[in-house]
Structure formats: C-alpha cells, structure tokens
C-alpha positions in Angstrom: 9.8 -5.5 -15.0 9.6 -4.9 -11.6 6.5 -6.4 -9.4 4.3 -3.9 -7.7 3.8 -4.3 -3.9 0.7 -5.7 -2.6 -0.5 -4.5 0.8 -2.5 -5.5 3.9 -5.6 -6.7 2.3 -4.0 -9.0 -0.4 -2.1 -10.7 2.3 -4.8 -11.2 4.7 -7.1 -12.2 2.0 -4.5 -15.4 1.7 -4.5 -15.6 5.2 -8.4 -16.3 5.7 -8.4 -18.8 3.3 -5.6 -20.5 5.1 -7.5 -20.4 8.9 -10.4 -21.9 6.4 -8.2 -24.9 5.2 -7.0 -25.6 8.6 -10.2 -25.9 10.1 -11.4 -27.8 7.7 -8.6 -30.4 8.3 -6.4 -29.7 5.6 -3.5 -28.1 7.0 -1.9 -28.9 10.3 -1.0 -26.3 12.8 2.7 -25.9 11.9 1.6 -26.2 8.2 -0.7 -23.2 9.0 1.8 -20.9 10.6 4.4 -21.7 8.4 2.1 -20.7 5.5 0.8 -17.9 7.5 4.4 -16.2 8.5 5.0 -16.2 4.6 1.9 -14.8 3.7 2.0 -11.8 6.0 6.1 -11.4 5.1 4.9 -11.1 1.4 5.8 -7.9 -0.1 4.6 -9.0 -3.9 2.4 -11.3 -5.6 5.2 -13.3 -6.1 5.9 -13.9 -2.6 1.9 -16.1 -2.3 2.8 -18.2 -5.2 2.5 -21.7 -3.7 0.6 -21.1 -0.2 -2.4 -22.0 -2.0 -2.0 -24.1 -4.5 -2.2 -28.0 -3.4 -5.2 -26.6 -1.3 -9.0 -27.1 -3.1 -10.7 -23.5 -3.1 -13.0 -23.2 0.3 -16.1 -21.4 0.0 -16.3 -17.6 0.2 -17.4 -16.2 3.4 -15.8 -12.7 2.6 
C-alpha cells in the first residue's frame, strides 16, 4: 500500500523539535541542518523515520 503524503505542518512540526534539541545541546549545527534538509524534503511519514529517534522527547511549547 502506498503511503499518503504528509504536508507543511507535519514537517515543520519535526522541524521545531529539532531547533529545540539543538538548543538544548543535543545536536550540533551540521547535525541540525542535515536533520532539517531531510525533514523539510519529506514527502511521507516514512521519509521522518529516524530524525527523532536517538533524541529524548523536549517539552511541548506548541
């Protein structure tokens, strides 16, 4: 079965939890922009398997 496509807000959702990590240490800056590029390149959920996943979860601020 074919994944459906996810759109802006799923992929900047990911995003601001990644600027969240990296100011809080966790990430370096070319971590962060590598993670980033993927993240806004994603087309499906599959595509932000992994950007998240060694990272603890940061607190909401959404």
């Amino acid at each position: 079965m074919t994944e459906l496509r996810i759109g802006t807000r799923e992929r900047e959702q990911v995003v601001r939890s990644l600027m969240r990590h990296q100011g809080m240490g966790r990430l370096t800056a070319q971590e962060y922009q590598e993670r980033v590029a993927r993240a806004r390149a994603a087309v499906v959920p599959s595509d932000l398997e992994g950007l998240l996943d060694d990272l603890e979860a940061p607190p909401d601020r959404d």
